[in-house]
C-alpha positions, 0 to 999 in steps of 0.5 A: 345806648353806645357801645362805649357807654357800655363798657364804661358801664360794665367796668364802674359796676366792677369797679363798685362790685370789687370795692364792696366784696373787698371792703374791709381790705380796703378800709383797713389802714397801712403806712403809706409813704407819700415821699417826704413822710410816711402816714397811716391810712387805708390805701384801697380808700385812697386808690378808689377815691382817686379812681372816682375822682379821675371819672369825674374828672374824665365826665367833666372833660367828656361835658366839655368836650361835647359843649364846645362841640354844640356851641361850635355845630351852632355858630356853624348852623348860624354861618350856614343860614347867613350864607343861605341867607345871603344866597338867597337874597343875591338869587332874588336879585339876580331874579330882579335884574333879569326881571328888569333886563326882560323889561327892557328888552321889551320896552325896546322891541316894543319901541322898534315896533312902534317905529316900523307901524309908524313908518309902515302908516307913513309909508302907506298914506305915501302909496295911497297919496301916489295912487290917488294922484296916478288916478287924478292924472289918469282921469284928467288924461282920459277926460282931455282925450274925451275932450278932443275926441269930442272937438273931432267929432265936432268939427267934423261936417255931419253927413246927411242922409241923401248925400249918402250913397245908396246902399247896394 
């Protein structure tokens, strides 16, 4: 319980403590002038009566007031969630987008990839179609001079052992 419920407690119980040791002066009727006439009534009845009426009248507000409260604290609470709502969604597809961006980057680094593998193969057969003519070219050299070496010693008149002088 808050303080002011307290207090607003303490003062009905005065309120309700004072009209009962009072009650037979303010039930007792006097002339009471209500501007354009004058009536008999009892006047403590009347004053109490207002009082209570008054309170009602002060809870009646204080409900209100409390109601317009919930219901603007629950379209404020609606508001939030919207907009978490939509938070979340524009982080999820922030999310999407990078997730998509990455692919692509990798659809193209894969792709450049792809193409310095094929040119290093192509640039590779090159050097083994090179390599395999400089030793084509190198075995038909060394077979020529095979060859003429050969034509040399042909031609050349072969000595025989007794035209050879003799050996000191």
């Amino acid at each position: 319980m808050g303080l002011r419920t307290a207090v607003l407690l303490i003062v009905v119980l005065l309120i309700a403590a004072l009209a009962a040791l009072n009650w037979g002066t303010i039930a007792t009727p006097t002339l009471i002038s209500i501007g354009f006439m004058q009536v008999t009534a009892p006047l403590g009845l009347i004053m109490l009566g207002l009082t209570a009426l008054l309170g009602i009248f002060f809870v009646a507000y204080v409900v209100y007031l409390q109601s317009s409260i919930l219901m603007e604290t629950r379209r404020h609470t609606k508001e939030m969630q919207a907009q978490r709502d939509l938070a979340d969604k524009a982080e999820a597809s922030r999310f999407t987008e990078l997730r998509s961006f990455l692919e692509t980057q990798e659809n193209v680094h894969m792709a450049r990839n792809a193409e310095r593998h094929a040119a290093l193969l192509a640039r590779i057969e090159q050097v083994e179609a090179a390599a395999r003519q400089r030793a084509e070219q190198s075995e038909n050299s060394i077979a020529a001079h095979i060859g003429q070496l050969e034509d040399r010693l042909e031609r050349r008149p072969v000595a025989t052992p007794s035209a050879m002088p003799p050996a000191v």
